[in-house]
C-alpha positions as CSV (number, residue, x, y, z in Angstrom):
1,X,-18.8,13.9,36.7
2,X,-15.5,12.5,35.0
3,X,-12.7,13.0,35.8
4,X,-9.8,12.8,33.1
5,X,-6.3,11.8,34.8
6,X,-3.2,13.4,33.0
7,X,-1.8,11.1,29.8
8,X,0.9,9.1,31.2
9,X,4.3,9.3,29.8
10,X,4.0,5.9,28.1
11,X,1.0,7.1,26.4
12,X,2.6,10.2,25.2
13,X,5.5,8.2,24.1
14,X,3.3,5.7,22.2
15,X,1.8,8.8,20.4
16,X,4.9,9.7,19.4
17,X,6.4,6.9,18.3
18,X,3.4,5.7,16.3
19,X,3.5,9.4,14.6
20,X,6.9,8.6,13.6
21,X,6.5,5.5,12.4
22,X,3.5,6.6,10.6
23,X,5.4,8.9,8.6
24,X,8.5,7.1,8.3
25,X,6.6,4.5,6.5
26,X,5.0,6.8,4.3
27,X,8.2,8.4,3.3
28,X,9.5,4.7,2.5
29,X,6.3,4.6,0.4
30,X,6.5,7.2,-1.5
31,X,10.2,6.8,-2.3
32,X,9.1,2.9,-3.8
33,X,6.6,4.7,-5.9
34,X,9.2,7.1,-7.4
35,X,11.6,4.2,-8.0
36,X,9.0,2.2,-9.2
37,X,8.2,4.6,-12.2
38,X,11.6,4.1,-13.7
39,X,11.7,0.3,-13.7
40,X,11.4,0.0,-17.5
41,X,13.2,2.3,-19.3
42,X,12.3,4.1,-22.7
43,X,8.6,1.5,-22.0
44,X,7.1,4.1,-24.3
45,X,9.7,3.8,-27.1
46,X,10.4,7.3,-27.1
47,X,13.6,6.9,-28.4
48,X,15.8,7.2,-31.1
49,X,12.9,9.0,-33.3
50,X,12.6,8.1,-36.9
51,X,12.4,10.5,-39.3
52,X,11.1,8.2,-41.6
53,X,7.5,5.9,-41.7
54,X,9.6,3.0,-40.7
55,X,13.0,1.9,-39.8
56,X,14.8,-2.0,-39.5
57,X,17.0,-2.5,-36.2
58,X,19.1,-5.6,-36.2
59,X,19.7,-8.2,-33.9
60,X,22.2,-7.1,-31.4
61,X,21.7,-3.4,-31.8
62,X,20.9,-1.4,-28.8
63,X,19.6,1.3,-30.5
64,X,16.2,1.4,-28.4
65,X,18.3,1.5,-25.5
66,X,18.4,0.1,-22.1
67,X,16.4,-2.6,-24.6
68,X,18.8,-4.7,-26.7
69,X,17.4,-6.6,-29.8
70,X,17.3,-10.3,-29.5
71,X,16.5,-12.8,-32.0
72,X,16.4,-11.6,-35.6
73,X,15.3,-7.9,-36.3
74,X,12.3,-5.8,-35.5
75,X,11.2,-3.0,-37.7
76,X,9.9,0.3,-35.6
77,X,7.2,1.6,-36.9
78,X,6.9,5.5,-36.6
79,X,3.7,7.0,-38.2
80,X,3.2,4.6,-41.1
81,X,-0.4,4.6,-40.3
């Protein structure tokens, strides 16, 4: 027969603080991921809508904002297609 000796007070301790860290670093994860989503504003082009098949935006503009034309011009294309 066994006999099991009553967890030490370091052990319980090391439970604890592996619980805590366990969770305190999935907390930090899951925080990253959430911030992580946002990196690149309007990615998808969401914005402004066009009303019509296509539209010119100059250099300079920041019409697609955060994003702010460079170079020459870029014509957005809605649903030309």
């Amino acid at each position: 027969m066994i006999k099991r000796s009553a967890p030490s007070v370091l052990g319980t301790f090391r439970t604890y603080l592996l619980a805590a860290l366990a969770a305190a670093g999935f907390a930090t994860y899951a925080g990253n991921a959430a911030a992580a989503s946002s990196i690149v504003g309007n990615g998808s082009f969401e914005t402004p809508a066009i009303s019509k098949s296509s539209q010119t935006i100059a250099a300079g503009s920041s019409a697609l904002a955060p994003w702010v034309i460079g170079g020459h011009s870029i014509d957005l294309v809605g649903n030309f297609w």
